[in-house]
MIDRENBA-864915 format. One record per atom (N, C-alpha, C): residue number from 1; x negated, y, z negated. Coordinates in steps of 0.2 Angstrom, whole numbers. Atoms other than C-alpha are relative to their C-alpha. Last residue first. Layout:
BEGIN
<r pos="NUM" c1="X" c2="Y" c3="Z"/>
...
% end
This chain:
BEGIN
<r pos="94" c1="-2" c2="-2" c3="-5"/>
<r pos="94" c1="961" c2="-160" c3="37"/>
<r pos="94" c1="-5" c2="1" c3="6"/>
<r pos="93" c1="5" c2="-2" c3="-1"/>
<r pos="93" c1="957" c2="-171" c3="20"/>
<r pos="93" c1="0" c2="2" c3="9"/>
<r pos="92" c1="3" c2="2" c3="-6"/>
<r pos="92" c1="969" c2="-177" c3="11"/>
<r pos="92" c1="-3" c2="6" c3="4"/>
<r pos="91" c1="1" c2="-7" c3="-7"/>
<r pos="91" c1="966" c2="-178" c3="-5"/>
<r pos="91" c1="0" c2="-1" c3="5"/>
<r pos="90" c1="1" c2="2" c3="-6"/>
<r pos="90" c1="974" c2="-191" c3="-19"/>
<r pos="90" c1="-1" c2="8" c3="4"/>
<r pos="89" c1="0" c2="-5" c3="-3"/>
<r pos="89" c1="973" c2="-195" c3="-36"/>
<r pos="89" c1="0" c2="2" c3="6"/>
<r pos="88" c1="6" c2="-5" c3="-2"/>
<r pos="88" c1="976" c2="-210" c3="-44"/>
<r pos="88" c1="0" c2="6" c3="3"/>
<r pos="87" c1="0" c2="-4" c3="-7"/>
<r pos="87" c1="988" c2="-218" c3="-55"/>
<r pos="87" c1="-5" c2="3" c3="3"/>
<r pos="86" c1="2" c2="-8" c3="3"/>
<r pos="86" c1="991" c2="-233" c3="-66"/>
<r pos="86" c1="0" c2="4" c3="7"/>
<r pos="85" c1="-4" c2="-1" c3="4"/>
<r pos="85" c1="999" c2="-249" c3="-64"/>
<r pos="85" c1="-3" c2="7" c3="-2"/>
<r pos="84" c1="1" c2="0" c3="6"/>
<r pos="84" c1="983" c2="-257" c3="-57"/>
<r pos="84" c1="8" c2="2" c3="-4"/>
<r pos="83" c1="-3" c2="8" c3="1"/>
<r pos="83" c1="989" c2="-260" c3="-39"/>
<r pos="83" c1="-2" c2="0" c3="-8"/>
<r pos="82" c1="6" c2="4" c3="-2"/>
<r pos="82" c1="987" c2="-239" c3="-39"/>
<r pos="82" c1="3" c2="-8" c3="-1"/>
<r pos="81" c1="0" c2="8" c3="6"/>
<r pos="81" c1="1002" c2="-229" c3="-41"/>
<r pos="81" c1="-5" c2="-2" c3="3"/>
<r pos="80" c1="-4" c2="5" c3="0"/>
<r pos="80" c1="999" c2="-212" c3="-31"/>
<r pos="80" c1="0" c2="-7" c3="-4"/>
<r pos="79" c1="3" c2="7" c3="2"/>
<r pos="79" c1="994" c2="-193" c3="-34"/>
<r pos="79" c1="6" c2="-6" c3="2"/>
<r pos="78" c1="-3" c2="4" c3="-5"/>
<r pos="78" c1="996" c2="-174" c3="-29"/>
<r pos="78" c1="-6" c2="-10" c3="-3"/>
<r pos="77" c1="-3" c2="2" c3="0"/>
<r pos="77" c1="994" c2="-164" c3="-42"/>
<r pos="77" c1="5" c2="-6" c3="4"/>
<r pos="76" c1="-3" c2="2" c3="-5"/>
<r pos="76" c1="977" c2="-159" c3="-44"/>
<r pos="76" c1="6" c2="-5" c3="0"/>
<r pos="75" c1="0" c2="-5" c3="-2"/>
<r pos="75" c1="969" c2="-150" c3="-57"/>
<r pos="75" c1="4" c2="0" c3="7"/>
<r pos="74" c1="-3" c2="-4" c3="1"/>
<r pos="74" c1="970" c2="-163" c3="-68"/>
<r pos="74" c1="2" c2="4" c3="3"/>
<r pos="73" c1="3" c2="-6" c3="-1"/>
<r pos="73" c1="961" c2="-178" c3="-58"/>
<r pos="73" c1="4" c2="7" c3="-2"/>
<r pos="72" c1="-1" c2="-5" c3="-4"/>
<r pos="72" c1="965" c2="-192" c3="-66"/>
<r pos="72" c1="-4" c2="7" c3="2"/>
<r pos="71" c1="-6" c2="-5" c3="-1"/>
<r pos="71" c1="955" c2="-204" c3="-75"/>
<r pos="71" c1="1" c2="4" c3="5"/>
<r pos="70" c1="-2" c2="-1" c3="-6"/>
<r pos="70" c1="944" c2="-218" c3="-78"/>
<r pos="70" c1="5" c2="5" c3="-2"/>
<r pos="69" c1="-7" c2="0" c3="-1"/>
<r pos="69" c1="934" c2="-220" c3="-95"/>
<r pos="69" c1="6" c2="3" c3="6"/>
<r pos="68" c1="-2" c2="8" c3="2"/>
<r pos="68" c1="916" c2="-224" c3="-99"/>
<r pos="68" c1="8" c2="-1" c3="1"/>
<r pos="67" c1="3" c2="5" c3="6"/>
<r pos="67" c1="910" c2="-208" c3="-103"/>
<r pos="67" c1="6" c2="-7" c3="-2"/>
<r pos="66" c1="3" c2="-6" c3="5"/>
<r pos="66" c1="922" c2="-199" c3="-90"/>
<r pos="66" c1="-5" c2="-6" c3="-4"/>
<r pos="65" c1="1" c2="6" c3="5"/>
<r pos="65" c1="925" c2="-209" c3="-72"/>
<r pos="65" c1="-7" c2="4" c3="-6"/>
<r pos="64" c1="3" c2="-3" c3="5"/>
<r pos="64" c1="935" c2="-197" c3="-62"/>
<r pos="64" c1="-2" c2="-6" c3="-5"/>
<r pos="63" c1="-2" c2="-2" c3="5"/>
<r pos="63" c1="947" c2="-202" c3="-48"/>
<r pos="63" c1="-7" c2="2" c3="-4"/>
<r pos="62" c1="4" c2="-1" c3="4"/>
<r pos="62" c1="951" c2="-205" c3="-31"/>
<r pos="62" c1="2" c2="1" c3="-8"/>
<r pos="61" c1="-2" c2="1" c3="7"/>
<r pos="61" c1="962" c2="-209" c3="-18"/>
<r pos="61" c1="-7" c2="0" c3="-3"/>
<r pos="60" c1="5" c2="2" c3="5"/>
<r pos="60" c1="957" c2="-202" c3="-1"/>
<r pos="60" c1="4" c2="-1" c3="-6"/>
<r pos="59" c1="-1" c2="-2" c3="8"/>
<r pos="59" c1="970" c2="-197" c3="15"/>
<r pos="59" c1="-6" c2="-3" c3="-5"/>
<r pos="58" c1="-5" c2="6" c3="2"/>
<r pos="58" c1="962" c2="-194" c3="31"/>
<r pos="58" c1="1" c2="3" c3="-6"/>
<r pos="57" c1="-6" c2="-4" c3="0"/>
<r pos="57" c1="948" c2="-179" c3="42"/>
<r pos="57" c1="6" c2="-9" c3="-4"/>
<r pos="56" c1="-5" c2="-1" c3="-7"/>
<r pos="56" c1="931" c2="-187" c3="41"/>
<r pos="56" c1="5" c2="2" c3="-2"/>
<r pos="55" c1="-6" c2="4" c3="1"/>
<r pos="55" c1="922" c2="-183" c3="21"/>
<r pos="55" c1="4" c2="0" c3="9"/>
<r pos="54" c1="1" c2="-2" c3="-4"/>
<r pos="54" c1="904" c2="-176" c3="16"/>
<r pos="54" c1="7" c2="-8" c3="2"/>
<r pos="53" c1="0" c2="4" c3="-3"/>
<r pos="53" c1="906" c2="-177" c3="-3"/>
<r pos="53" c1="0" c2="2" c3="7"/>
<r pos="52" c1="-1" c2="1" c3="-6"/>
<r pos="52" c1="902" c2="-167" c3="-17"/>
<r pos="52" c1="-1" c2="-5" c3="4"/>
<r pos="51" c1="3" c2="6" c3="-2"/>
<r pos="51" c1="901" c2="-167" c3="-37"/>
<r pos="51" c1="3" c2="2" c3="10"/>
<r pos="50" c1="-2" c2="1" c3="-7"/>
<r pos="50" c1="906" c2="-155" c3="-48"/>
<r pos="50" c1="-7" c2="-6" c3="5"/>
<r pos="49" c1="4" c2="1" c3="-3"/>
<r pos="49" c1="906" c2="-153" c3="-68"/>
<r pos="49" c1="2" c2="-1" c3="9"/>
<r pos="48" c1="-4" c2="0" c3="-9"/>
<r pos="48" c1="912" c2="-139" c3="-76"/>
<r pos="48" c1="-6" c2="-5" c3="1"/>
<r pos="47" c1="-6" c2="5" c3="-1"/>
<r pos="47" c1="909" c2="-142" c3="-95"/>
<r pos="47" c1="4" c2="1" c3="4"/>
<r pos="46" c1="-1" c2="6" c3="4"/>
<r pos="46" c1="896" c2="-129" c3="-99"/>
<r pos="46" c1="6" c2="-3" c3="2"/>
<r pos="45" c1="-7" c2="-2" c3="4"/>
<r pos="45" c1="896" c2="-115" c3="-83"/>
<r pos="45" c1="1" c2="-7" c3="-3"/>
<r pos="44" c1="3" c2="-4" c3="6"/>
<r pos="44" c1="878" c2="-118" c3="-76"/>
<r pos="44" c1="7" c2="2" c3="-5"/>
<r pos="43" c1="0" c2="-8" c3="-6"/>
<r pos="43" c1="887" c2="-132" c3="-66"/>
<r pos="43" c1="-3" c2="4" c3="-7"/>
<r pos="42" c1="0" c2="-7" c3="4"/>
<r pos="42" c1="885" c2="-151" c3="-75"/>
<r pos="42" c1="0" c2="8" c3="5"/>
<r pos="41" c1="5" c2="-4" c3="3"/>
<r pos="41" c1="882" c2="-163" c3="-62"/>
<r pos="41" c1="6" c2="6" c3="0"/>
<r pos="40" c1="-3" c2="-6" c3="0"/>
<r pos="40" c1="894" c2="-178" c3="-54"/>
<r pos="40" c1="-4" c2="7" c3="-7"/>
<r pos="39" c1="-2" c2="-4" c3="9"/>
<r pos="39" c1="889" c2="-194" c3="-54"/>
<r pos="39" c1="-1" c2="7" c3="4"/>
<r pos="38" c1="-6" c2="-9" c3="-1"/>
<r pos="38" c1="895" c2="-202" c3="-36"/>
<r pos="38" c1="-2" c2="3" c3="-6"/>
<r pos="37" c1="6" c2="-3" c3="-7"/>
<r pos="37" c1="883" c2="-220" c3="-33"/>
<r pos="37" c1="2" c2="8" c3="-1"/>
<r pos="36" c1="4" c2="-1" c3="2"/>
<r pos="36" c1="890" c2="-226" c3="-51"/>
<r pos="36" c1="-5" c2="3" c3="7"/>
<r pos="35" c1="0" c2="-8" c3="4"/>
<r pos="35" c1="906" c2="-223" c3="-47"/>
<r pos="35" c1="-9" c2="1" c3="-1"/>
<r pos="34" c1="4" c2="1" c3="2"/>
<r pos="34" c1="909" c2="-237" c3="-32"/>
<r pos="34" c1="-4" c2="7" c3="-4"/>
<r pos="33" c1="0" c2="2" c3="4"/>
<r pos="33" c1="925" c2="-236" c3="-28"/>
<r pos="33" c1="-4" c2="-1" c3="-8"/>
<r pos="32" c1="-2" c2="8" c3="6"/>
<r pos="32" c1="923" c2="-242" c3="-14"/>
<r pos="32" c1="-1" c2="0" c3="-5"/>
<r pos="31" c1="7" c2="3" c3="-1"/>
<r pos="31" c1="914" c2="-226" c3="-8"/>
<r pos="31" c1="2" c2="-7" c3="-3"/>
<r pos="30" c1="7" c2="-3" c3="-6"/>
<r pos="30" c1="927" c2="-216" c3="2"/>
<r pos="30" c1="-6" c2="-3" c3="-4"/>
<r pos="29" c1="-1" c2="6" c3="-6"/>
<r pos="29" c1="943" c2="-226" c3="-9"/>
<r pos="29" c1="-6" c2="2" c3="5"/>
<r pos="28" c1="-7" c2="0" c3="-5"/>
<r pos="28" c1="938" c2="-216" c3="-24"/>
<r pos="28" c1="-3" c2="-3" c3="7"/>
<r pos="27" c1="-2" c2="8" c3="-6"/>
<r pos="27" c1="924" c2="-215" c3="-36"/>
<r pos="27" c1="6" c2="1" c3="2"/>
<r pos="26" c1="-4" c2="-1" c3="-5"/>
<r pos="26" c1="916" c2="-199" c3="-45"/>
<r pos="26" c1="4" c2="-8" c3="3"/>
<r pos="25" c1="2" c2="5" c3="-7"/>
<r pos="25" c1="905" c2="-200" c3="-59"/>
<r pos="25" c1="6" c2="1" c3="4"/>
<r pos="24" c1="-3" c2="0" c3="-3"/>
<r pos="24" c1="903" c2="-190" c3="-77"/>
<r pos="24" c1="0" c2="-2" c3="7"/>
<r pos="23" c1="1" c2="1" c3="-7"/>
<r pos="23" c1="894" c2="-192" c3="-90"/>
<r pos="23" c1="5" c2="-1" c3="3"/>
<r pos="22" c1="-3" c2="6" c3="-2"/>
<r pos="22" c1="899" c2="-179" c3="-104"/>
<r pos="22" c1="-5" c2="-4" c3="6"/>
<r pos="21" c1="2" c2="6" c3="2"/>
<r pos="21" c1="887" c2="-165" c3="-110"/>
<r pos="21" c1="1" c2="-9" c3="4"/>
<r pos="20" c1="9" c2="0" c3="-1"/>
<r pos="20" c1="896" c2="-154" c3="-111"/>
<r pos="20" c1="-3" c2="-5" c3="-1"/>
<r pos="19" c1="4" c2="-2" c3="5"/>
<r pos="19" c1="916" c2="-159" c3="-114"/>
<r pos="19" c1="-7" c2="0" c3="3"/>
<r pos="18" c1="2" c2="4" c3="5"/>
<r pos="18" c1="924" c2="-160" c3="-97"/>
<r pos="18" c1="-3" c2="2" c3="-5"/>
<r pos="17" c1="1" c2="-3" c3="4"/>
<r pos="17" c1="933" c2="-147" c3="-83"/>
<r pos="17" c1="-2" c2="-8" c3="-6"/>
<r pos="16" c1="0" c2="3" c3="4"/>
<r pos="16" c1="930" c2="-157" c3="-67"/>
<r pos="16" c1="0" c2="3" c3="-5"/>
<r pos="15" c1="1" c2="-2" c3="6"/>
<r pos="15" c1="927" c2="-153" c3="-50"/>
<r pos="15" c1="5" c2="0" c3="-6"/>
<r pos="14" c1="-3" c2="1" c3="2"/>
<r pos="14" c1="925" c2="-160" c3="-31"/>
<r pos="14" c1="0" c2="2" c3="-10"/>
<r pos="13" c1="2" c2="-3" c3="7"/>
<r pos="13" c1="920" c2="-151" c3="-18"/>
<r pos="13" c1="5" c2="-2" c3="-7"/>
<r pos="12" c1="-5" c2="-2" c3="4"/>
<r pos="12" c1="925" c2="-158" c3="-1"/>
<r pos="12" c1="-5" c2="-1" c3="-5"/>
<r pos="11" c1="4" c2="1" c3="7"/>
<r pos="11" c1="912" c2="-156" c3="15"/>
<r pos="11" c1="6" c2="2" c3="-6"/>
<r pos="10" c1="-2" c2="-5" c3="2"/>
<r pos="10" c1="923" c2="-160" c3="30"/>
<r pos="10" c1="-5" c2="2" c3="-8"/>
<r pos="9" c1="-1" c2="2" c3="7"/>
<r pos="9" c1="919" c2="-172" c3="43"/>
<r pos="9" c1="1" c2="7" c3="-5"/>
<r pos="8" c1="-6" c2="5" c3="1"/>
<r pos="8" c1="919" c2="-166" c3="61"/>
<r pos="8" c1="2" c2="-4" c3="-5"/>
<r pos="7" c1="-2" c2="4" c3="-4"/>
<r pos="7" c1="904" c2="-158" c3="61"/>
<r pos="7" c1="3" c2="-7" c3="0"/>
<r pos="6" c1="7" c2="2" c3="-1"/>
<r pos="6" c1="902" c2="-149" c3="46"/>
<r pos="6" c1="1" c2="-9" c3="4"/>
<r pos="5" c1="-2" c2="4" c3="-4"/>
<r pos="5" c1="922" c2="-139" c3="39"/>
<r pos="5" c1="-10" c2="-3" c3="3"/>
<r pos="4" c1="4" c2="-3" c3="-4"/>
<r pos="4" c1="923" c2="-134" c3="22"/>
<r pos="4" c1="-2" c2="-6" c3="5"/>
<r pos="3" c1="-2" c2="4" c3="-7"/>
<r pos="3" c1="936" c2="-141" c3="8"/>
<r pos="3" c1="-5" c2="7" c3="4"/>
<r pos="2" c1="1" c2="-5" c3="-7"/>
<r pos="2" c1="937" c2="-137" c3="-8"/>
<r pos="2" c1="-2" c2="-2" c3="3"/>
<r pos="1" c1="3" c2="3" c3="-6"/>
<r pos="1" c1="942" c2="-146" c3="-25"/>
<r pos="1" c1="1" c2="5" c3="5"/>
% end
């Protein structure tokens, strides 16, 4: 993930190592969630995928929605319990 500044919001770059091909989608607490608005495109490098947001300065929970099934974000170790009982990811965003 990477961070670049556009006024006063931040552009965060979010990515993904997956098998090719996968679908993949983004959701976390900056769109309700709502994964099917966030897919996330393949990069010319097979099973990178990246997806970006235009984000104000806070904290964000997020996660990765693979073929059908939520997860974390590996690459990233900062996370917290969700009311689910699992975990999410979390960037804050400066």
């Amino acid at each position: 993930m990477s961070k670049s500044t556009t006024t006063g919001r931040r552009r965060v770059t979010f990515t993904l190592r997956a098998e090719s091909g996968s679908e993949v989608y983004l959701g976390g607490s900056f769109n309700d969630w709502e994964y099917p608005k966030k897919p996330m495109k393949e990069t010319t490098e097979k099973g990178v995928f990246s997806g970006m947001c235009m984000l104000p300065p806070g904290s964000y929970e997020y996660k990765f929605f693979v073929n059908g099934t939520w997860c974390v974000d590996p690459e990233n170790p900062n996370f917290c319990r969700n009311q689910y009982g699992s975990l999410n990811s979390v960037v804050e965003v400066i």
